[in-house]
N, C-alpha and C positions, 0 to 999 in steps of 0.2 A: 383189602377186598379186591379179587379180580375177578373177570369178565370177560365172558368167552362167547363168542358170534361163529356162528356158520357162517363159512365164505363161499361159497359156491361160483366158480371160477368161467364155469358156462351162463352166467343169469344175464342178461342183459339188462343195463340201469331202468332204473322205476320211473326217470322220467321221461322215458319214450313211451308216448303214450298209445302207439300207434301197435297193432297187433303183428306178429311175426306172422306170413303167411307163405305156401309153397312157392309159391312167384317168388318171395325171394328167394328161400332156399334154390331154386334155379336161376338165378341172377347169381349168388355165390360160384355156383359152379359155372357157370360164364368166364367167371374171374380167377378162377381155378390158380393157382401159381404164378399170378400178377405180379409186378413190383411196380416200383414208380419208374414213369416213364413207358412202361407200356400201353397201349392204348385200351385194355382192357383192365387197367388197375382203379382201384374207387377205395379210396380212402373211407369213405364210411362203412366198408366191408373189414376191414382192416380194424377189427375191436381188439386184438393183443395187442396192437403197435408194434410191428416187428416190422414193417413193411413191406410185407411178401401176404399174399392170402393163400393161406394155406390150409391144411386140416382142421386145425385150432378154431379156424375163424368160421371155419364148415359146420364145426361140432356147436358151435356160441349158437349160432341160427336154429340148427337143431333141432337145438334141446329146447327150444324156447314156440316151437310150435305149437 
């Protein structure tokens, strides 16, 4: 028997329970091509872990509006 799930790679986890709002998507773009150690980096913008915020982490917010 297998088993097959939808991954939706934009979804942000179910246990934030807190709603996506355009404040932050303008907070993303603040942080626009961040990394660490710049003063505009924020790791909890950073949901691929790549460490850079980038388009990826633009689209994650989003889509979740």
């Amino acid at each position: 028997m297998t088993r097959q799930m939808a991954f939706n790679p934009f979804k942000i986890l179910e246990e934030f329970s807190t709603k996506v709002t355009k404040a932050d998507l303008s907070q993303m773009v603040t942080c626009f091509r961040a990394m660490p150690g710049w003063g505009n980096y924020d790791t909890q913008m950073d949901f691929n872990g790549n460490f850079e915020i980038d388009i990826a982490d633009i689209s994650t917010v989003a889509a979740n509006l």
